[in-house]
C-alpha positions in Angstrom: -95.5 220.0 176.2 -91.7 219.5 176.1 -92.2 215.6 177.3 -95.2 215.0 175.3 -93.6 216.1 171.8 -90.4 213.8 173.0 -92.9 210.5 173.6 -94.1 211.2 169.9 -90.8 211.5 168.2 -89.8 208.2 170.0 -92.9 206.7 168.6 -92.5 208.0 165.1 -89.2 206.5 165.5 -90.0 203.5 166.3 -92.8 202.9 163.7 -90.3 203.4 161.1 -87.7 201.3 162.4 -90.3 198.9 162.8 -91.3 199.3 159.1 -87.9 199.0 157.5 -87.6 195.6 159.2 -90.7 194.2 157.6 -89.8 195.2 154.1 -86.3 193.4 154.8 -88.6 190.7 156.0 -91.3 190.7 152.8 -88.5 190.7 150.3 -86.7 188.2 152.2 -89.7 186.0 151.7 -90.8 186.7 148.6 -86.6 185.9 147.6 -87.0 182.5 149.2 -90.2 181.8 147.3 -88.7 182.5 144.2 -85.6 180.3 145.1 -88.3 176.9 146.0 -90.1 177.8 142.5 -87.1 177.9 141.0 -85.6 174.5 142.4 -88.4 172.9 141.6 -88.5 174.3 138.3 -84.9 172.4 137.6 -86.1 169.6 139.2 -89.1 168.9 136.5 -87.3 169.7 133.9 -84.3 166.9 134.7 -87.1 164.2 135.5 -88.3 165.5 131.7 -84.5 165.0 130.1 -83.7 161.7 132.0 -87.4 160.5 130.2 -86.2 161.4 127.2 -83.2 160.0 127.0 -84.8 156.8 128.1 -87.4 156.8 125.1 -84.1 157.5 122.8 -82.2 154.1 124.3 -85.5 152.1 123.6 -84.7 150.3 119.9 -87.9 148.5 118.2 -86.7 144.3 117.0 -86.3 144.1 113.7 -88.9 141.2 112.2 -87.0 138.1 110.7 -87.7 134.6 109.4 -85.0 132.1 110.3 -84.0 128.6 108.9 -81.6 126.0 110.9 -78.7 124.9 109.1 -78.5 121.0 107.6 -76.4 118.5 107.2 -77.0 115.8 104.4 -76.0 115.5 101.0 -74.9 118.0 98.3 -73.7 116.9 94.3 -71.9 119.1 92.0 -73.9 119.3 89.1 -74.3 120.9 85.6 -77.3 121.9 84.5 -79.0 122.1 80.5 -81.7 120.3 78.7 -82.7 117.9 76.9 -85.9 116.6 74.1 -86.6 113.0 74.9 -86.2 110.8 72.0 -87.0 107.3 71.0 -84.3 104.6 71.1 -86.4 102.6 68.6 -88.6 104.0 65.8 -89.3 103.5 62.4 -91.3 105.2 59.4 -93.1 102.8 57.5 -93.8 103.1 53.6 -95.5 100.4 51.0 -93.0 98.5 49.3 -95.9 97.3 47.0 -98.3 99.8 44.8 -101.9 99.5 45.0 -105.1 100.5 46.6 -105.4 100.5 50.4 -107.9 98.3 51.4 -108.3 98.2 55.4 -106.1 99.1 58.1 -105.6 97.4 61.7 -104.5 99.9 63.7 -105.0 103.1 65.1 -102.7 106.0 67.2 -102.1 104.8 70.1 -102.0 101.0 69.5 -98.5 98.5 71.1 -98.1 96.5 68.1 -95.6 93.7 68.2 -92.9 93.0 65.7 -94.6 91.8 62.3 -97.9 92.3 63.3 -100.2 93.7 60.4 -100.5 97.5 60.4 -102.9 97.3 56.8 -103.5 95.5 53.7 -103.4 96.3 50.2 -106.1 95.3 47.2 -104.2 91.5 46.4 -105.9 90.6 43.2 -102.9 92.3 40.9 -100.5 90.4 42.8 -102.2 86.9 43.0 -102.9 86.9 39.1 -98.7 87.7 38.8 -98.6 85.0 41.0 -100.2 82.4 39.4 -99.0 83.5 36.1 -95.6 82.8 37.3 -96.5 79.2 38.3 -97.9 78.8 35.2 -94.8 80.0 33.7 -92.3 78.1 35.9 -93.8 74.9 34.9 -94.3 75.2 31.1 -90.6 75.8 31.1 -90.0 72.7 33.6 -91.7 70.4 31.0 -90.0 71.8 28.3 -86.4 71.5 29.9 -87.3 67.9 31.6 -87.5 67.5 27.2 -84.4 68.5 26.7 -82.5 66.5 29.4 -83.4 63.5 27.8 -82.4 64.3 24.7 -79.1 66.4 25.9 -77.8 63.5 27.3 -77.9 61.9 23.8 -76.1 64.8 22.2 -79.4 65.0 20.0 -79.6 68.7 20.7 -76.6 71.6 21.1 -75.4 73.2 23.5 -76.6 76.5 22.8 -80.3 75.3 22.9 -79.3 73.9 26.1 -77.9 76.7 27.6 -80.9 78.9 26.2 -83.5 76.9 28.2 -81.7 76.4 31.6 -81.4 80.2 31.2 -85.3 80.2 30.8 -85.5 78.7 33.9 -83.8 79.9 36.2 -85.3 83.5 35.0 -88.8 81.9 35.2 -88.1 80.6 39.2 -86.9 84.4 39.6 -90.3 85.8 38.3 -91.9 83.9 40.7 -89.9 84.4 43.7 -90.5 88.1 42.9 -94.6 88.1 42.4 -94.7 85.7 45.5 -92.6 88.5 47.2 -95.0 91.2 46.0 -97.9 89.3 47.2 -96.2 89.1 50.6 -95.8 93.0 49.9 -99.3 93.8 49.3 -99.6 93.4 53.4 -98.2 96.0 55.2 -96.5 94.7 59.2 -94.4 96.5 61.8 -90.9 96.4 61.2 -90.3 96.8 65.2 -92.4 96.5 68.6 -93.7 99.8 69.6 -96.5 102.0 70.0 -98.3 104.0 66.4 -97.2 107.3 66.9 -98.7 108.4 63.5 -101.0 107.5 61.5 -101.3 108.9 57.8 -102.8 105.7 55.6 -106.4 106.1 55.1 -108.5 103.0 53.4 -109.1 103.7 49.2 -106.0 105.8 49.0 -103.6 105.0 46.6 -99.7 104.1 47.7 -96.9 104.0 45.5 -93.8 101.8 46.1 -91.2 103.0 48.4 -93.0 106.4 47.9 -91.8 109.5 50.3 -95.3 109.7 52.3 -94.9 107.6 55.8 -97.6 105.0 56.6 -97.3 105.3 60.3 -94.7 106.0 62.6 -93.6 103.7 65.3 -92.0 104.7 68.5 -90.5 102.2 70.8 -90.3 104.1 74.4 -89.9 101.1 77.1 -85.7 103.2 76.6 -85.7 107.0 75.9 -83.0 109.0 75.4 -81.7 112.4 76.1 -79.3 114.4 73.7 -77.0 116.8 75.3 -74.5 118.9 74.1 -72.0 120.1 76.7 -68.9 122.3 76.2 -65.1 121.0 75.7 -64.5 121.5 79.3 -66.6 119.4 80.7 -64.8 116.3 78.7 -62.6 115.2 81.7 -65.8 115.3 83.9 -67.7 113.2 82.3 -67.8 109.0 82.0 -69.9 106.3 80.5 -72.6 105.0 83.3 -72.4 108.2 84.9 -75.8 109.5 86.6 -78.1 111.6 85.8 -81.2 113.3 86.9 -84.2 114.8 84.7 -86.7 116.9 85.0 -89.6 116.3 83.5 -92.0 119.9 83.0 -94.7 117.7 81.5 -94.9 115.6 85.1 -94.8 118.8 87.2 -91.5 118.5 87.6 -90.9 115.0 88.1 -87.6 113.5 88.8 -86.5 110.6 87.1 -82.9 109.0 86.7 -80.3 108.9 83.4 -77.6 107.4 82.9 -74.4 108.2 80.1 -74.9 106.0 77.4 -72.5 107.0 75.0 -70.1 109.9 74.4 -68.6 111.3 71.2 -65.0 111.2 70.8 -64.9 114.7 68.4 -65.6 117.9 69.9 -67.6 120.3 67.0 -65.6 123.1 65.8 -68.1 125.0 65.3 -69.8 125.3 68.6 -67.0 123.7 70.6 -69.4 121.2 72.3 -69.5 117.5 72.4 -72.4 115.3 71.7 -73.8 113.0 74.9 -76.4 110.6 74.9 -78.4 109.9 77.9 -80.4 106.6 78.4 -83.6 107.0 80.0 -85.2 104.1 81.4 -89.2 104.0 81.0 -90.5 100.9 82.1 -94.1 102.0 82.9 -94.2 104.0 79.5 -95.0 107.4 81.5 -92.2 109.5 79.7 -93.1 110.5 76.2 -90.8 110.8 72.9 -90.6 114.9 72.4 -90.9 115.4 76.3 -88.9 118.6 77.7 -86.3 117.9 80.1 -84.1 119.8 82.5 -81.2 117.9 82.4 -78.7 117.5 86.0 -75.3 115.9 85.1 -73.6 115.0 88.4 -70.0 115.3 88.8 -69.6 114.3 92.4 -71.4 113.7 96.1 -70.5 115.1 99.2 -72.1 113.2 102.1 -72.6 114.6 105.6 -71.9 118.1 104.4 -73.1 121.5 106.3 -75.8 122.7 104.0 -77.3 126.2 104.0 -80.3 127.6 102.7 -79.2 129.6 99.4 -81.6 132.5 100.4 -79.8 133.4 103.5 -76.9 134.5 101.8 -75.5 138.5 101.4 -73.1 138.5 98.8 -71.0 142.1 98.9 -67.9 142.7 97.3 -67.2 139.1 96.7 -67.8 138.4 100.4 -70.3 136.0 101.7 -72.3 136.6 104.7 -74.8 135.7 106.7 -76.7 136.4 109.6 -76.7 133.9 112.4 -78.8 134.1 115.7 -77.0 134.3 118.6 -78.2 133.1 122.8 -79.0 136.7 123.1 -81.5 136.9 120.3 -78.7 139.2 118.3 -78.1 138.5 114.5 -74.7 138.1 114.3 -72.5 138.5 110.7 -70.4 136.1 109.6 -68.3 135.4 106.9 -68.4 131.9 105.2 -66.9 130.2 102.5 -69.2 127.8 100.3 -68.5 124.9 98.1 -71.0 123.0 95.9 -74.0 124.3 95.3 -77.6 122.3 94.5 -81.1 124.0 94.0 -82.0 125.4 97.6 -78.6 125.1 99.2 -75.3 125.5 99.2 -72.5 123.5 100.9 -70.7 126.0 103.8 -66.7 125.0 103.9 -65.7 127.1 106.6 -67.7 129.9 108.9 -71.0 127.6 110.3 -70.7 124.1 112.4 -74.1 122.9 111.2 -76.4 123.5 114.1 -76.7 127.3 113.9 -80.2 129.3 112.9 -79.6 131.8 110.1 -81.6 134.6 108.4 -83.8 133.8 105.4 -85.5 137.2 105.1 -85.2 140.2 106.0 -81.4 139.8 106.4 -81.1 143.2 104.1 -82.0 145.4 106.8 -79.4 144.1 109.3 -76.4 145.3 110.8 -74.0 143.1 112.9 -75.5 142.3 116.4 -79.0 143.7 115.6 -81.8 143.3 117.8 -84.3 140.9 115.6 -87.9 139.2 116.3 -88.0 135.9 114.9 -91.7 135.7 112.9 -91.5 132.8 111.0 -95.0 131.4 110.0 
């Protein structure tokens, strides 16, 4: 009995001994599976962070148009307007009184110097006329009398004097109703084209009376009329050039030239008085046409010329944004000179072979990524 209760106790020993060493083991385990979760946990979550990051270095272009930088020619110019006006016109009134009775021309018509415009009624004038003559020569019988008889003293001075003063007063009659037959038909003082027309046939016209005929325009020469302020006296020179735009022609560019300038600057509005001369051979420029007016002071040939638009003008500063090998939009600073419609002249800053922005230069900052779109 005494060895079987020993054999147990060794067992029961054993079985717990045996026991304690496979909880050591499961926890073991189970503290090593929580470790591998666990790494692997860190591991996913780096891989997440580096991904991240990554997405947070990516930066998106920024879409740009671009324009390459010129070189050609660039004028200093000032700019104002001008109406077009006729070198040659003239209003024409009836020197004579009368009835009208027919008319030549209409708006619109080149008539030449002296050509009939329109005719009067002549029947007042050619009765005056002839009246005159008969006048004139009842007088010339009567004084070829009295020579003969003057020369033998046989009448007196006085008488004499009396009917050489008849004479000559009767000659003066008819010199004047020969003039007012010539009167009666109405001509064109000057070559030109009818501008207006106001005589109608059966109207009455006085003599020298306010009313215009017609009005005659001579535009093979227009000029311009410009008014420019005291300052710009120095600047400006006979024969110096011009260029106009007409609104009329869409815009159409045609050449001026300084005709005259006047030598008295107005108090009042401290401006001087140019006139422009306009050639217009082929009669396409109108009298009372609308002009922009480009006075040019000086040419620069071969200059570095930029497109106006590109420029960023802060604080006095001009930039601009040029595109560098990389595909960056680089700022720099330039300093400009003359400047004419779409560009300007760049002094210092650009070489003349460089691609700038045009838009969407607002949204840059120096050495910006950009994606050139132009259409």
């Amino acid at each position: 009995m005494n060895a079987l209760e020993s054999n147990s106790t060794k067992r029961l020993a054993l079985f717990t001994d045996f026991s304690s060493h496979a909880r050591v083991f499961c926890v073991a385990g189970l503290l090593a599976s929580a470790a591998l979760l666990s790494g692997c946990g860190q591991a996913g979550a780096e891989a997440t962070s580096e991904e991240v990051v990554q997405e947070e270095v990516k930066v998106i272009p920024i879409p740009v148009e671009v324009e390459t930088v010129e070189t050609g020619d660039i004028s200093s110019n000032y700019m104002t307007t001008a109406v077009l006006e006729a070198k040659e016109e003239a209003f024409v009134v009836a020197r004579a009184s009368g009835i009208i009775q027919e008319i030549m021309v209409e708006e619109g018509d080149y008539v030449e110097k002296g050509q009939v415009l329109a005719t009067l009624e002549p029947e007042r004038y050619e009765l005056s006329l002839r009246r005159a003559k008969a006048d004139l020569q009842g007088i010339e019988k009567e004084l070829a009398k009295i020579n003969k008889v003057y020369s033998k003293k046989l009448v007196s001075d006085d008488t004499y004097d009396k009917i050489t003063a008849q004479y000559e007063s009767a000659k003066a009659v008819l010199a004047i109703a020969e003039l007012d037959l010539k009167e009666a038909t109405i001509v064109a003082p000057i070559s030109g084209y009818i501008a207006e027309r106001n005589a109608k046939v059966g109207n009455l016209t006085e003599s020298f009376q306010r009313e215009r005929m017609f009005h005659i325009v001579q535009q093979k020469q227009l000029y311009g009329i410009v008014h420019l302020p005291e300052r710009e006296l120095s600047r400006v020179h006979k024969e110096q050039k011009a260029s106009l735009s007409i609104g009329a022609l869409n815009g159409q560019m045609v050449n001026a030239f300084v005709e005259r300038i006047s030598p008295v600057i107005n108090a009042t509005t401290g401006t001087f008085k140019v006139t422009l001369r306009v050639p217009n051979e082929n009669n396409q420029l109108k009298a009372g046409m609308f002009s922009q007016v480009s006075l040019n002071y000086d040419t620069k040939q071969n200059a570095t010329l930029l497109p106006r638009k590109a420029m960023l003008t802060v604080d006095d500063k001009i930039n601009v944004f040029v595109i560098d090998d990389e595909g960056n939009a680089k700022k720099v600073a330039i300093t400009v000179g003359y400047q004419e419609g779409k560009f300007v002249e760049v002094l210092e800053g650009l070489t003349g072979s460089e691609q700038v922005v045009v838009t969407g230069q607002q949204n840059l900052k120096d050495n910006a990524i950009v994606s050139i779109v132009n259409s």
